[in-house]
Structures are given as structure tokens and as C-alpha cells.
Gaussian input, Z-matrix of N, CA and C with variables (Angstrom, degrees):
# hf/3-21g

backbone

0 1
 N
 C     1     B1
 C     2     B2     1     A1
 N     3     B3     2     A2     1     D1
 C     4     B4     3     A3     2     D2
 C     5     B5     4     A4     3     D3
 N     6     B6     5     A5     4     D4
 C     7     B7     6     A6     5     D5
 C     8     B8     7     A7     6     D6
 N     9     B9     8     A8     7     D7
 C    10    B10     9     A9     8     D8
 C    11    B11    10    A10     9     D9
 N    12    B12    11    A11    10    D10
 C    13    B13    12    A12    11    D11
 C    14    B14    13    A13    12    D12
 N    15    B15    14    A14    13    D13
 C    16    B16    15    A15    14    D14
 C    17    B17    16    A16    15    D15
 N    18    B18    17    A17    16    D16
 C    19    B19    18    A18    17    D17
 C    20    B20    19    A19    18    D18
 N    21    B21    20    A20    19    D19
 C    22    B22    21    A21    20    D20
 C    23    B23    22    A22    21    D21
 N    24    B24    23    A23    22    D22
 C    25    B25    24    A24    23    D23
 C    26    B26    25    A25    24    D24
 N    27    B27    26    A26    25    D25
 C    28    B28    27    A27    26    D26
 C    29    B29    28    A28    27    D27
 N    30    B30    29    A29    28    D28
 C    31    B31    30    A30    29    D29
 C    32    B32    31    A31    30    D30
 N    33    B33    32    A32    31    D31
 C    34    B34    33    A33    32    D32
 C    35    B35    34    A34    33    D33
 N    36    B36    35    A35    34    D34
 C    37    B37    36    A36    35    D35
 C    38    B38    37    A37    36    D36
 N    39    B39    38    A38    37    D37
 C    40    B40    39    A39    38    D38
 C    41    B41    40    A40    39    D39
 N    42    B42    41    A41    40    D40
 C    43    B43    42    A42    41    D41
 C    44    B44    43    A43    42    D42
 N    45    B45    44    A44    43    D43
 C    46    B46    45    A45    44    D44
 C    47    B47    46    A46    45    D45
 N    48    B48    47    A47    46    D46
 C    49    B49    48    A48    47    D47
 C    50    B50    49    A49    48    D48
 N    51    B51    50    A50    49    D49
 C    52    B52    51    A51    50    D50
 C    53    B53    52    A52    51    D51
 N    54    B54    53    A53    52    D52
 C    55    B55    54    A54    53    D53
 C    56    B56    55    A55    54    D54
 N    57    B57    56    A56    55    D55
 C    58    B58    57    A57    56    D56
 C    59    B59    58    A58    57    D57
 N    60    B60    59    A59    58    D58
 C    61    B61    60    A60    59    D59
 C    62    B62    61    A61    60    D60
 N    63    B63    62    A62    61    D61
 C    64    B64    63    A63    62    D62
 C    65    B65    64    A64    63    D63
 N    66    B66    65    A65    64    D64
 C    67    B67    66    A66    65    D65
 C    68    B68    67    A67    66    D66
 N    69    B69    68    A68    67    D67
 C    70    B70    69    A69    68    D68
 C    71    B71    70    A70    69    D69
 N    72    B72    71    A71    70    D70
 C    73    B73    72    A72    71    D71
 C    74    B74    73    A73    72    D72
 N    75    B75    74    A74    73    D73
 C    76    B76    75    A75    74    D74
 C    77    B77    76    A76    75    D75
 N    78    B78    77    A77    76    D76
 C    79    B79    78    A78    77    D77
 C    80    B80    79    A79    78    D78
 N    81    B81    80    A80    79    D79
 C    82    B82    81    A81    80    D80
 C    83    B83    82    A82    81    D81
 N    84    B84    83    A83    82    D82
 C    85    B85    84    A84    83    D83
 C    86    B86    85    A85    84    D84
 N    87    B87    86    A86    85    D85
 C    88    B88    87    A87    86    D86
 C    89    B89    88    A88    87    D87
 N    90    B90    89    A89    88    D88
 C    91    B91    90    A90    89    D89
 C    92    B92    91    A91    90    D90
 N    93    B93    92    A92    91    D91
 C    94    B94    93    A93    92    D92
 C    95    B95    94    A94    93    D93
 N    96    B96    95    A95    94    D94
 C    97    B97    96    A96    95    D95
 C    98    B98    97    A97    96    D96
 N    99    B99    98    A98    97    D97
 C   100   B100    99    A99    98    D98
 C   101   B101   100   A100    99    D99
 N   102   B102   101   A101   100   D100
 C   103   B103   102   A102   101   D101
 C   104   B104   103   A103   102   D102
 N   105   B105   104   A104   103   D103
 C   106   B106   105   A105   104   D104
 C   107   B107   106   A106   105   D105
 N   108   B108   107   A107   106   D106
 C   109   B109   108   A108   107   D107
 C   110   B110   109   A109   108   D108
 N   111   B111   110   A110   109   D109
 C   112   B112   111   A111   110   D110
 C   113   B113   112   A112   111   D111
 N   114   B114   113   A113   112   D112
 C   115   B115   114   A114   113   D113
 C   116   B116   115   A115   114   D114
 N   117   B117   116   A116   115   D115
 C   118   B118   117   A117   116   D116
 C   119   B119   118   A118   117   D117
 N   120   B120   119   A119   118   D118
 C   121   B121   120   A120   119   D119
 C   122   B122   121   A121   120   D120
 N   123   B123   122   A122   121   D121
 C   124   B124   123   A123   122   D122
 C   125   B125   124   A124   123   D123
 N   126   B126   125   A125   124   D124
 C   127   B127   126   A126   125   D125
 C   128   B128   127   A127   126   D126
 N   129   B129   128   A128   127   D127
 C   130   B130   129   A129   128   D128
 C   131   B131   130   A130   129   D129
 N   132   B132   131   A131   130   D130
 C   133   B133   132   A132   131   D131
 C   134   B134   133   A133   132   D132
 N   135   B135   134   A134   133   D133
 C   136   B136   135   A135   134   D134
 C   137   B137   136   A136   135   D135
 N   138   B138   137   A137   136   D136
 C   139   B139   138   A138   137   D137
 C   140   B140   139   A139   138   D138
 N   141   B141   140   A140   139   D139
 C   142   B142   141   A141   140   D140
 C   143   B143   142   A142   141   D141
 N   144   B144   143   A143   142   D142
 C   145   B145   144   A144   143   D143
 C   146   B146   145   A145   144   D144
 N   147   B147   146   A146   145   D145
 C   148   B148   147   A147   146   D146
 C   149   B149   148   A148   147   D147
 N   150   B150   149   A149   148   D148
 C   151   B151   150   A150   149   D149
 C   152   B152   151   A151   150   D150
 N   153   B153   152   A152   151   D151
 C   154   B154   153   A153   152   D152
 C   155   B155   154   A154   153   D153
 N   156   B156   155   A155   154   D154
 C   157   B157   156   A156   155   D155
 C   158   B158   157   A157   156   D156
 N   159   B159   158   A158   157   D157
 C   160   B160   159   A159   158   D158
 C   161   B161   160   A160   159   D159
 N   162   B162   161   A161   160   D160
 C   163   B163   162   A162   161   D161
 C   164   B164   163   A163   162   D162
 N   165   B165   164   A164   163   D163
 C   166   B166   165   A165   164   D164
 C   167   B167   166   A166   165   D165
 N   168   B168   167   A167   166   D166
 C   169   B169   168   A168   167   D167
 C   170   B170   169   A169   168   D168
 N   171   B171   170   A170   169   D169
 C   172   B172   171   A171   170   D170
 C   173   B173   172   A172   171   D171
 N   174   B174   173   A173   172   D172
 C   175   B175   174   A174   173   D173
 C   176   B176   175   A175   174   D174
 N   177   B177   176   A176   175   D175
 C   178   B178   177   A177   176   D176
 C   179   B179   178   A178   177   D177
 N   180   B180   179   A179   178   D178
 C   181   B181   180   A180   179   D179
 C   182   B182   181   A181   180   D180
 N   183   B183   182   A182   181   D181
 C   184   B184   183   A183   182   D182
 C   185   B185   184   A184   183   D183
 N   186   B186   185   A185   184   D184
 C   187   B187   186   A186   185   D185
 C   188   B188   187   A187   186   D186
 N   189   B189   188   A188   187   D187
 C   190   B190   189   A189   188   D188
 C   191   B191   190   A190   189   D189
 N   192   B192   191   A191   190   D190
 C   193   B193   192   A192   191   D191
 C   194   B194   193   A193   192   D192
 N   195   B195   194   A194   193   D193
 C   196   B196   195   A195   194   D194
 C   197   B197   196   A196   195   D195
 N   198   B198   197   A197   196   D196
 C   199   B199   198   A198   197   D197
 C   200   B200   199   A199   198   D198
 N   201   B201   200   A200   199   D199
 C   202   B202   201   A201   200   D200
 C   203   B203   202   A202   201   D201
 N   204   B204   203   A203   202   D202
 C   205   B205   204   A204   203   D203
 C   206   B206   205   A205   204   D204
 N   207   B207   206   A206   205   D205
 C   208   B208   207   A207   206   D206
 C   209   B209   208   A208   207   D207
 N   210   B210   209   A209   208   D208
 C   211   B211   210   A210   209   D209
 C   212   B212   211   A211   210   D210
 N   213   B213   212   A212   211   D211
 C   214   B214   213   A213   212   D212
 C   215   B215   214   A214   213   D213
 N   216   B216   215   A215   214   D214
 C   217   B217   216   A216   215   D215
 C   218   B218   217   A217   216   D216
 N   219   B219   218   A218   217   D217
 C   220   B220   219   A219   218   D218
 C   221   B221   220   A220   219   D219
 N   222   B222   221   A221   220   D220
 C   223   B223   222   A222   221   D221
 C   224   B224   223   A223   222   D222
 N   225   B225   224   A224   223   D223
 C   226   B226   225   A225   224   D224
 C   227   B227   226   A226   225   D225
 N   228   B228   227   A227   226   D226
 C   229   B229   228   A228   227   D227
 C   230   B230   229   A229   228   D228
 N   231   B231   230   A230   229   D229
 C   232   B232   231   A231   230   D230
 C   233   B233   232   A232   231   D231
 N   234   B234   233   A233   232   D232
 C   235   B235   234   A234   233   D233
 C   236   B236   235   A235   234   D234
 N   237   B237   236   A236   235   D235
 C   238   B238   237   A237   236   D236
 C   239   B239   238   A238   237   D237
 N   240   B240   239   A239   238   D238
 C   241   B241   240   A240   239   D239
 C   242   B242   241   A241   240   D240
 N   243   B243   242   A242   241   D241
 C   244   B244   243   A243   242   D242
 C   245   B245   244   A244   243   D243
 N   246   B246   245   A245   244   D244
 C   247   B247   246   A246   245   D245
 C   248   B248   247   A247   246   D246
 N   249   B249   248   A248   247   D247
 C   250   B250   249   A249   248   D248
 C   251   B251   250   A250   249   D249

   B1=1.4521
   B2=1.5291
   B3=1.4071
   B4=1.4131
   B5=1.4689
   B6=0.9764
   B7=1.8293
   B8=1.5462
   B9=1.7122
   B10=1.7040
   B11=0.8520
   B12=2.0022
   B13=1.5038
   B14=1.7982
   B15=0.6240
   B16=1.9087
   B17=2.0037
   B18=1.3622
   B19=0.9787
   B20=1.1126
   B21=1.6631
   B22=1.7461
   B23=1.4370
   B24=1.7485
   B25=1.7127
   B26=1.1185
   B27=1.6340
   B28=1.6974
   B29=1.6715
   B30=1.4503
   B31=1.7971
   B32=1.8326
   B33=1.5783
   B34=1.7764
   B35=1.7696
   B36=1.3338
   B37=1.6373
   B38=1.3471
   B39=1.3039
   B40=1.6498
   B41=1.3942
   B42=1.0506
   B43=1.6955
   B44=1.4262
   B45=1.6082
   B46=1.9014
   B47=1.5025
   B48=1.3403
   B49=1.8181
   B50=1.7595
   B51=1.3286
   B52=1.2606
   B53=1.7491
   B54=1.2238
   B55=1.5662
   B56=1.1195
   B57=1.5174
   B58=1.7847
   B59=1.8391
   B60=1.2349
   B61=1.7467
   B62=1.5305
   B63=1.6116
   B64=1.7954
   B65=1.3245
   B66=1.8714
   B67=0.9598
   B68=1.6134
   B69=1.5330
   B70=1.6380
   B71=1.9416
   B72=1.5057
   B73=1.4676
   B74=1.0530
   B75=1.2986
   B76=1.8817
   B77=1.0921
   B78=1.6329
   B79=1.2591
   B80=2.0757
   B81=1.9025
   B82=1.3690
   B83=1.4782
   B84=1.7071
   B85=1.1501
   B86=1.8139
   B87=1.4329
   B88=1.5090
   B89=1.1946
   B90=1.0220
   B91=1.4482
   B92=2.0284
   B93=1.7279
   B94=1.5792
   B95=1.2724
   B96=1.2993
   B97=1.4004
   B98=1.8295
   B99=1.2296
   B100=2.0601
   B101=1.4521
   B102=1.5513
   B103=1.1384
   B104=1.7174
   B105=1.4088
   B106=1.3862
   B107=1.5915
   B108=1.5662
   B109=1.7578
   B110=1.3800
   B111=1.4634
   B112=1.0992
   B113=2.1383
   B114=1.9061
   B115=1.2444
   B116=1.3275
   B117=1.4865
   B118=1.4987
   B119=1.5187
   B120=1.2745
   B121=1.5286
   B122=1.7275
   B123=1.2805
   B124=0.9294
   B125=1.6489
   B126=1.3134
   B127=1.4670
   B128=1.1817
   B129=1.4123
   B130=1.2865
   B131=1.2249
   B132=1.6088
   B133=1.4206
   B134=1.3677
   B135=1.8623
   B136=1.4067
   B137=1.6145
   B138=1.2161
   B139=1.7438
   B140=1.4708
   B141=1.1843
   B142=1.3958
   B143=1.7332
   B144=1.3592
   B145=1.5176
   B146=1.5268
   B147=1.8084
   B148=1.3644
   B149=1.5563
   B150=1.7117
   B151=1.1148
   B152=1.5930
   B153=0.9035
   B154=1.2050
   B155=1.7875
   B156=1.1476
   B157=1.5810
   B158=1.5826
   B159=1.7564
   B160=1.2895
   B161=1.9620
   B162=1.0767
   B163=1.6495
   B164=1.2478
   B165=2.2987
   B166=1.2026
   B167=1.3225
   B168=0.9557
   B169=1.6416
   B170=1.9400
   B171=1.0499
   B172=1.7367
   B173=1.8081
   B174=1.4534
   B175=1.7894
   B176=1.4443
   B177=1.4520
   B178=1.4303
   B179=2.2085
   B180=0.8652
   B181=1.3544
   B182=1.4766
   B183=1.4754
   B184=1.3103
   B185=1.5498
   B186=1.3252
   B187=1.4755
   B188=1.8380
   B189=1.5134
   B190=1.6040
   B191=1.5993
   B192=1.2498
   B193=1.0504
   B194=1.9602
   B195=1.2199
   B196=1.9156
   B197=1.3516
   B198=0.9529
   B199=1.6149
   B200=1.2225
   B201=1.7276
   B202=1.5888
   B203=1.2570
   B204=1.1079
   B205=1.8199
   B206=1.7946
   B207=1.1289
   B208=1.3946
   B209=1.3412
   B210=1.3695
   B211=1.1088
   B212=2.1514
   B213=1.2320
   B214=1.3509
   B215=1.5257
   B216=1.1848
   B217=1.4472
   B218=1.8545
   B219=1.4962
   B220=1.7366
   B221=1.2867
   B222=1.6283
   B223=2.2841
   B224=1.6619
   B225=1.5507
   B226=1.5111
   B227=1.9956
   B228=1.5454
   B229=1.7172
   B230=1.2326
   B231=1.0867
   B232=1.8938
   B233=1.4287
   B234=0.9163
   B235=1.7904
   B236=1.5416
   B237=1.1366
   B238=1.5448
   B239=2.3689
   B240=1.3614
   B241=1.6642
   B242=1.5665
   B243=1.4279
   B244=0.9376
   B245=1.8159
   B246=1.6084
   B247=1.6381
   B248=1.2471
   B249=1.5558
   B250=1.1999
   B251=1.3048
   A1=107.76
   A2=112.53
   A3=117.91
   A4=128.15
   A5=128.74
   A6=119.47
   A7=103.62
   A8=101.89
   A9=88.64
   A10=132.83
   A11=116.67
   A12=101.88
   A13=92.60
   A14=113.89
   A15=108.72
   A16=84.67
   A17=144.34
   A18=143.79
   A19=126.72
   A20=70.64
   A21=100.05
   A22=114.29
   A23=127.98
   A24=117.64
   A25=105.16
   A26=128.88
   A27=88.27
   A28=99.60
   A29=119.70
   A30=104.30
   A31=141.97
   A32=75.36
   A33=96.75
   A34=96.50
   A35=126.83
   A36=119.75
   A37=104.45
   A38=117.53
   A39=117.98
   A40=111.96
   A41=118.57
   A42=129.97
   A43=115.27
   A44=91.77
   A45=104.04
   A46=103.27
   A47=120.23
   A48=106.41
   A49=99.61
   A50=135.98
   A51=145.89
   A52=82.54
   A53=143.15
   A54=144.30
   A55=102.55
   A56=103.95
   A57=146.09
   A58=90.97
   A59=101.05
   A60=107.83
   A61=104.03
   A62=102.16
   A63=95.81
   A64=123.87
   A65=112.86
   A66=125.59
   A67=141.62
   A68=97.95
   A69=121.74
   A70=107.52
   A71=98.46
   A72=113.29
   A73=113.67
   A74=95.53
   A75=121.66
   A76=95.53
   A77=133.27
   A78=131.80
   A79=100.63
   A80=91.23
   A81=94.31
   A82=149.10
   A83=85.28
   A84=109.56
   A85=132.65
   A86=97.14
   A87=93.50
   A88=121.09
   A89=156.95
   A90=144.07
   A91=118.11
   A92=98.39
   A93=113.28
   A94=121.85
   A95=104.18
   A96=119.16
   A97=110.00
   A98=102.48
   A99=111.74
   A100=99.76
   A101=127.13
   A102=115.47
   A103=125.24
   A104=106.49
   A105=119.16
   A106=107.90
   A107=103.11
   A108=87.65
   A109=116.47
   A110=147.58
   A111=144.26
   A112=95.43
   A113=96.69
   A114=102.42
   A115=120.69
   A116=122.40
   A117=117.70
   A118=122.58
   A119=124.85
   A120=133.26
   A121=119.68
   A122=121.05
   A123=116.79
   A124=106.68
   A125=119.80
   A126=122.35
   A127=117.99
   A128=149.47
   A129=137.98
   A130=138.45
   A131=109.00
   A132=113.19
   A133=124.13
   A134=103.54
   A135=124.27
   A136=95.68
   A137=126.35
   A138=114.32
   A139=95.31
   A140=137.36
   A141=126.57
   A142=91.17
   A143=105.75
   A144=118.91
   A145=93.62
   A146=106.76
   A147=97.63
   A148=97.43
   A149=112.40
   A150=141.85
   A151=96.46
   A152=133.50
   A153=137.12
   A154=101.50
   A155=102.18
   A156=97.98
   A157=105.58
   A158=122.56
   A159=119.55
   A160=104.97
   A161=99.57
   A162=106.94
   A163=114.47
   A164=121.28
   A165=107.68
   A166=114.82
   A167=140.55
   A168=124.18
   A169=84.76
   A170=100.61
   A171=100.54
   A172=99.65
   A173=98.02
   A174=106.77
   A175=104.02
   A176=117.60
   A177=128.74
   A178=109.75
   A179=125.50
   A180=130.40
   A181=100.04
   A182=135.66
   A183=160.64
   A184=102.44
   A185=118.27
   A186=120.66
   A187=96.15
   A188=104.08
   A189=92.07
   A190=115.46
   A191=121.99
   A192=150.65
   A193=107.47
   A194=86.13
   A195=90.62
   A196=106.36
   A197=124.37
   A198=112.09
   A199=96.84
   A200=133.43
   A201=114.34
   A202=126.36
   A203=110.01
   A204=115.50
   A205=79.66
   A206=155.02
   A207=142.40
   A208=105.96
   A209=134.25
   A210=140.04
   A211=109.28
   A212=114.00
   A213=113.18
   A214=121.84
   A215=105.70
   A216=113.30
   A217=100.45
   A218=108.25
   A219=100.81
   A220=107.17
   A221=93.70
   A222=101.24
   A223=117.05
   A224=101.76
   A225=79.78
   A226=101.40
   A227=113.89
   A228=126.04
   A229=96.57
   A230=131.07
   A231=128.49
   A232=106.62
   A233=133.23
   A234=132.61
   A235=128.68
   A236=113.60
   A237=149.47
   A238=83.99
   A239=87.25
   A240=91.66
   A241=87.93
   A242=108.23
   A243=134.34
   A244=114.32
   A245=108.68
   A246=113.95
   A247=96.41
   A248=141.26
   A249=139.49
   A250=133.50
   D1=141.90
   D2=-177.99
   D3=-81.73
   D4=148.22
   D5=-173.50
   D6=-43.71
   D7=-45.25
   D8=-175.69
   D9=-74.95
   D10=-15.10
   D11=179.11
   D12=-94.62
   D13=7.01
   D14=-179.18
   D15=-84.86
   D16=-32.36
   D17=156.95
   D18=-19.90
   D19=-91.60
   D20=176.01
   D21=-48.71
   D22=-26.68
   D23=172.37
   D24=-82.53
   D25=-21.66
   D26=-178.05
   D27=-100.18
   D28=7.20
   D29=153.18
   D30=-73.91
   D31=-13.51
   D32=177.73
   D33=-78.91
   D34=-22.29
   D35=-175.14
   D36=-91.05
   D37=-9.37
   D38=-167.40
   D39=-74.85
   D40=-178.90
   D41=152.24
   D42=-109.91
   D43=151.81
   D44=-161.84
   D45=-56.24
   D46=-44.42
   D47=-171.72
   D48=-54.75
   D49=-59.04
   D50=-158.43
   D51=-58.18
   D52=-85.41
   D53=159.13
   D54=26.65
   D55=-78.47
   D56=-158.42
   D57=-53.41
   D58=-52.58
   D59=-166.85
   D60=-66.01
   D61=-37.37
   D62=-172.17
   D63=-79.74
   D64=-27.54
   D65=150.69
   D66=-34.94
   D67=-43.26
   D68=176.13
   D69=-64.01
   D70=-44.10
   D71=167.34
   D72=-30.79
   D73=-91.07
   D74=-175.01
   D75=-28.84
   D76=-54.06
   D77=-138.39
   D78=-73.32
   D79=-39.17
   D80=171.37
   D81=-54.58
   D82=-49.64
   D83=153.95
   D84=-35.95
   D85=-80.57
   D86=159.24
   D87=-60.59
   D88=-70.99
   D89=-167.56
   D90=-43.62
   D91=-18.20
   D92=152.06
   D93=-58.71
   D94=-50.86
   D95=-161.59
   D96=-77.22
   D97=-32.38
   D98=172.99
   D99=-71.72
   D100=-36.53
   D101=-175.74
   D102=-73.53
   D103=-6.76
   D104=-174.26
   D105=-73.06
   D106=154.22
   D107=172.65
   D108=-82.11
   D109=139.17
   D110=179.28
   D111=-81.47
   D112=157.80
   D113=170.59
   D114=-81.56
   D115=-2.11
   D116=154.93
   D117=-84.75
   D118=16.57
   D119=155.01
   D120=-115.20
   D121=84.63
   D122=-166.49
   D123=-94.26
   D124=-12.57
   D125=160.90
   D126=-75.52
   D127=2.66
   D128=126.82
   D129=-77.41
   D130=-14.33
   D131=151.20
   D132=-30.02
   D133=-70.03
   D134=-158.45
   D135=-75.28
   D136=2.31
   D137=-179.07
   D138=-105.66
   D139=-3.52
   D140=-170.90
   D141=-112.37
   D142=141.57
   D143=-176.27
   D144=-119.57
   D145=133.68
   D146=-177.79
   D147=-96.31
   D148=-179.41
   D149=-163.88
   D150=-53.87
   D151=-78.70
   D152=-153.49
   D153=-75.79
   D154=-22.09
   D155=177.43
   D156=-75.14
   D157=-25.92
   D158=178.64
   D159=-76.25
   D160=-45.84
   D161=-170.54
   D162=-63.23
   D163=-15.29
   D164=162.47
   D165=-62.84
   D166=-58.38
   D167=-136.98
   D168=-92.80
   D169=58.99
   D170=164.24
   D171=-148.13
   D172=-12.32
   D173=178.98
   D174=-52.41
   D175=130.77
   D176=161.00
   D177=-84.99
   D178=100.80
   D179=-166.65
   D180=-58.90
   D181=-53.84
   D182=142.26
   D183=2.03
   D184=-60.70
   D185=-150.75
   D186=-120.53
   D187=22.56
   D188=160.57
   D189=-71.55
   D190=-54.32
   D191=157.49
   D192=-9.19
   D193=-59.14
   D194=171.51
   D195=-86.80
   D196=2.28
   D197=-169.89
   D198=-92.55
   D199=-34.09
   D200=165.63
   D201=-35.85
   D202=116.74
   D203=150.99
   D204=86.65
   D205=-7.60
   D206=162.79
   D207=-22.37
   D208=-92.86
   D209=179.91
   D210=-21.40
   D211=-77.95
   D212=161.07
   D213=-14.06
   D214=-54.14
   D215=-163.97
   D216=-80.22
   D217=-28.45
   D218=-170.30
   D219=-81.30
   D220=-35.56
   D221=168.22
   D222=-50.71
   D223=-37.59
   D224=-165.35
   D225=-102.55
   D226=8.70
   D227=160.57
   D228=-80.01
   D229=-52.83
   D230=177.31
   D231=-61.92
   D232=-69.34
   D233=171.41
   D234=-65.31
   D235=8.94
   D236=-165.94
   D237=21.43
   D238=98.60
   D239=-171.67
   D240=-135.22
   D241=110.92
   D242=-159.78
   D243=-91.36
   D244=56.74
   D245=-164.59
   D246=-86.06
   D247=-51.39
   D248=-171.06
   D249=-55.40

């Protein structure tokens, strides 16, 4: 049996609002999935810059060094958690 009809049986036991909810999904889902770049467009690849490729050239090289354990240290100044 296929994922969809193994689906489709436990949507035939459901109720229509629960339907309504899975429906809304799908709808998300795909409309995710059109927005993705496909591997037969490789010229919109190269125009989209990912996240971390934008956030390098904002890197301070200087303050990697402090950036260990930063987070740690503001959790336990915010929670006054006394590890140090």
C-alpha cells in the first residue's frame, strides 16, 4: 500500500475540521515547494545569496574569539547562574 492511500485511510476516519487542517498543510507545503529553486535553473541559484554568505562580510574577525561561550555567559547573567 502506498503512503497516499495509507493517507487517504486514515483521512476517510477523520472529521472534516481535522480534513480542513490537513488540507491547509498540503496547501503550505506545496506552495513551499514551487517556491524552491529547481536544479534545472541554475541562474537563480547564483542571484540568491545565502544567509551566512550575507552575514560574512559583517563578521568582526577580532571578536570571534569572545564570541565563544557568549551566549552561556548572558544565560547564566540573565538567570544569575552562578557556573563561573
Amino acid at each position: 500500500m502506498s503512503t497516499l492511500e495509507k493517507a487517504i485511510n486514515l483521512m476517510n476516519e477523520m472529521p472534516e475540521q481535522k480534513i480542513e487542517t490537513i488540507y491547509a498543510f498540503i496547501q503550505f507545503i506545496n506552495s513551499q515547494a514551487s517556491n524552491t529553486v529547481s536544479p534545472s535553473a541554475p541562474e537563480k541559484k547564483e542571484t540568491k545569496k545565502s544567509i551566512l554568505g550575507i552575514a560574512h562580510e559583517y563578521a568582526n574577525p577580532e571578536l570571534i574569539e569572545q564570541e565563544e561561550g557568549a551566549f552561556e555567559r548572558a544565560m547564566a547573567e540573565k538567570h544569575a547562574i552562578n557556573r563561573y
